[in-house]
N, C-alpha and C positions, 0 to 999 in steps of 0.2 A: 149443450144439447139442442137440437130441433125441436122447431114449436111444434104444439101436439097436432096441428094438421099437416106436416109434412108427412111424407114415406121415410123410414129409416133405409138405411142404405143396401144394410143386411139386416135380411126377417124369414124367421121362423116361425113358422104359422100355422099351432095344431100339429105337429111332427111327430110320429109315433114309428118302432121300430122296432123288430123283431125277427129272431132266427129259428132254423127249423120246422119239421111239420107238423100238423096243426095239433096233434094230440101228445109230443114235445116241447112244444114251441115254447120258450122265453122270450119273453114281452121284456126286450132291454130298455128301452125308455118310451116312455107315453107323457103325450099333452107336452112335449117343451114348445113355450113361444118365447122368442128372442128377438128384443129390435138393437142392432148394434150403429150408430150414426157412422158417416164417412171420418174418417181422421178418431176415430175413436178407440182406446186399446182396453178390451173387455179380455177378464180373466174368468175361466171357470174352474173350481175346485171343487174335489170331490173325489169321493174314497178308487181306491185300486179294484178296478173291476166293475163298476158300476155302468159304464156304457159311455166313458170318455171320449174313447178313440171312435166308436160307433158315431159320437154327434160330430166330432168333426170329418169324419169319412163322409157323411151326409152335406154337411158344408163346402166339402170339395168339389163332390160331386160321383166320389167314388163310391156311395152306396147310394140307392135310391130309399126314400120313407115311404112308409105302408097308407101311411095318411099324413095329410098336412101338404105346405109347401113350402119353397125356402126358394126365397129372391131376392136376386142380387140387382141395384137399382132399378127395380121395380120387374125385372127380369127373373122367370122361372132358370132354377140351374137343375139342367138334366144330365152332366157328364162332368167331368174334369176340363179347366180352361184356361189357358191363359193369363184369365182376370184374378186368378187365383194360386199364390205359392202356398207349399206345402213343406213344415219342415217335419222332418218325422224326428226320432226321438235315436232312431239307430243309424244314423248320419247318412244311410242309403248313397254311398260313393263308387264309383266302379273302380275294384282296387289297381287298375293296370293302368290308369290314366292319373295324371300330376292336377294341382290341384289345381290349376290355370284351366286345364281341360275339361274337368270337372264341369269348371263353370261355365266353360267355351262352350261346351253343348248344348245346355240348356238355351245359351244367347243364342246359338247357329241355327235351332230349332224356330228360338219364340222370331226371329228376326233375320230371317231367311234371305234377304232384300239387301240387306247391308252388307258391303262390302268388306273383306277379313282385316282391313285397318281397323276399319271402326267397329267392329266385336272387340278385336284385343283390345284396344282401348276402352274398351265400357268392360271390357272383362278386367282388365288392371284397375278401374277406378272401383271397382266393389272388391276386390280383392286390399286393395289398402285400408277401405271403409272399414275393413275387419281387422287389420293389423295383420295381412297373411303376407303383403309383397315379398317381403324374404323368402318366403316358402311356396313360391308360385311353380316352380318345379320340383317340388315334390311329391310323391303318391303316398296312399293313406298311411301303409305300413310303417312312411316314416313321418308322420303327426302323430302330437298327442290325441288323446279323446278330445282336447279343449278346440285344440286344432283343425280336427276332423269338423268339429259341430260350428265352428265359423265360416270352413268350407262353405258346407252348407245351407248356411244361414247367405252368404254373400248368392251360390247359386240363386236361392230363390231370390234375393232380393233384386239378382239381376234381369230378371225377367219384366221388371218392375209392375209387379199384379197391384192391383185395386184394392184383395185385402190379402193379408199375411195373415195364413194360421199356423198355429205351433204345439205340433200334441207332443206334451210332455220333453221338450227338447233339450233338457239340461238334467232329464232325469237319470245318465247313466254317468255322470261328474261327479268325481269327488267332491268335496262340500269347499273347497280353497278356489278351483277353479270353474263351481257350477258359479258361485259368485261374483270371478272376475268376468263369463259370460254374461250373468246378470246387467252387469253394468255396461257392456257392449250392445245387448238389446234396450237397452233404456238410450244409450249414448243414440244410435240409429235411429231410435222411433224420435226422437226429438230431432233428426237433422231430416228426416223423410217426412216425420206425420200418416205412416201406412194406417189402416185400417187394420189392428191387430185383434186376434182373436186366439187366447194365451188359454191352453189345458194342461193344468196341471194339479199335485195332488199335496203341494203343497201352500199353504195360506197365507205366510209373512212372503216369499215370492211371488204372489199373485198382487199385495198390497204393494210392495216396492215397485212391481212395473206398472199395474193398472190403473187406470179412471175409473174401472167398474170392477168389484168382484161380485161371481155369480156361484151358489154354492150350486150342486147336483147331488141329489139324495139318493142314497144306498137304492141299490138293484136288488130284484126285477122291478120293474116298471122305472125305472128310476125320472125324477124330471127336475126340473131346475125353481130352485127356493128365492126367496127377493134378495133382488138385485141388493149391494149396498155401493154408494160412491165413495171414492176414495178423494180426499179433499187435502190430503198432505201436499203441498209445494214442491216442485220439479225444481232442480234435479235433488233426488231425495236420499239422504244419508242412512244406511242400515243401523250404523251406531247411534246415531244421532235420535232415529224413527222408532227406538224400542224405549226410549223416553217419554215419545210424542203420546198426548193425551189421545188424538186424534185414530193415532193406529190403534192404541189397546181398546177403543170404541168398535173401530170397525171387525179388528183381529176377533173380538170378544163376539160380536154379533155372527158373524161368519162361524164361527166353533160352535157355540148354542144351536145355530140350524143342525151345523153338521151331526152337533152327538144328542142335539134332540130330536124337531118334528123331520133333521131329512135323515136319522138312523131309525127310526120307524117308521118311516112310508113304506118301505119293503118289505117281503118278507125274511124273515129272520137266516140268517147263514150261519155257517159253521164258523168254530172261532178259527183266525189268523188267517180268512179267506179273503177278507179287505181291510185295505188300510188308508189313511190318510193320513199326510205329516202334520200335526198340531200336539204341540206341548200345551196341555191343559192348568200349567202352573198362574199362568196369567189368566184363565175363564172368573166372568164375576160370579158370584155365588148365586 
């Protein structure tokens, strides 16, 4: 971590945010601050519907905050950029293009200048980084869901942005192959070091990728609860990590926010209106 007089790379600063007018209006999150360091992979977790995709639409650039501000090295971000990929969760591919072109736009877009050798070749080298070369002529119809969401994962990685965010992007995988993605963004962030910034709403997936998990408390207002660090050893075994003292510390501290002080920061919803994945068999008493 940076010493405490540096700038963090990525900060959120008093961010507040809400939709509708004024005498409708849902206040989806208030007061989040966030300092994420460069080479840093911060996970947020936190129930279905709480104002996820909201904080990261703000981090991209695709929503503005009502108050606050959010700077990227030391930079206010007013717009969508560059310096920033975005993987959504519904792989966002156009279905008439192969999966080489896919990512050949993003590259023809961010790097205009370079001659069409050197795209395909930088669009071949993140296509292998996912294990897609075989399938570089194919279009989405004929990928799996696992397939599709490495596409995607290689698009933005080939843009090479500053940080990587990722709302909820292993959330529509079956549990076989959201895991062997799992391991493909862990394999990546160790051979890049991005600047990752991981939404999702599950907790033993936020500890297996992250240095940091950040819980976010039930909506309206919803804001984010203390950080806790994840101190388990790279590269980190799922079978092995449900042993580790270390995870059931952190797994444990994380769940107590979530079904304590961040399920009563809100006010109260309906039942089966949010959800969050935590098996509470392991919570300490």
């Amino acid at each position: 971590m940076a010493a405490k007089d540096t700038v963090a790379f990525l900060q959120l600063k008093n961010v507040s945010k809400g939709f509708g007018p004024s005498k409708d209006r849902t206040e989806v999150l208030a007061d989040i601050n966030l300092d994420v360091e460069r080479g840093e992979f911060v996970a947020i977790v936190g129930y279905s519907g709480a104002g996820k995709t909201t904080l990261i639409n703000l981090m991209a650039g695709l929503s503005t905050p009502d108050t606050g501000k959010i700077l990227l090295d030391g930079k206010p971000i007013t717009g969508p950029g560059a310096d920033r990929g975005l993987i959504f969760q519904n792989y966002s591919l156009l279905p008439w293009m192969t999966a080489f072109d896919n990512i050949f736009l993003a590259v023809d877009q961010t790097y205009a200048d370079w001659d069409r050798d050197k795209k395909t070749a930088h669009v071949e080298r993140y296509l292998e980084m996912v294990n897609l070369a075989a399938a570089r002529d194919k279009k989405p119809a004929e990928l799996s869901g696992g397939m599709k969401q490495r596409v995607a994962v290689a698009r933005a990685l080939a843009t090479e942005p500053q940080v990587l965010l990722m709302d909820e992007p292993l959330g529509a995988l079956d549990a076989l192959t959201r895991a062997t993605i799992q391991d493909e963004i862990a394999r990546i962030w160790a051979e890049t070091r991005k600047t990752v910034v991981l939404i999702t709403n599950d907790v033993d997936e936020g500890i297996l990728l992250a240095d940091r998990i950040i819980p976010l408390s039930m909506g309206p207002g919803a804001t984010l609860g203390p950080a806790v660090d994840v101190s388990i050893p790279r590269p980190r075994d799922r079978k092995a990590m449900n042993h580790d003292a270390r995870f059931k510390l952190v797994r444990n501290r994380v769940i107590e926010y979530l079904l304590g002080p961040g399920r009563r920061s809100g006010e109260p919803q309906a039942q089966g209106t949010a959800s969050v994945a935590v098996r509470t068999d392991t919570v300490a008493a």
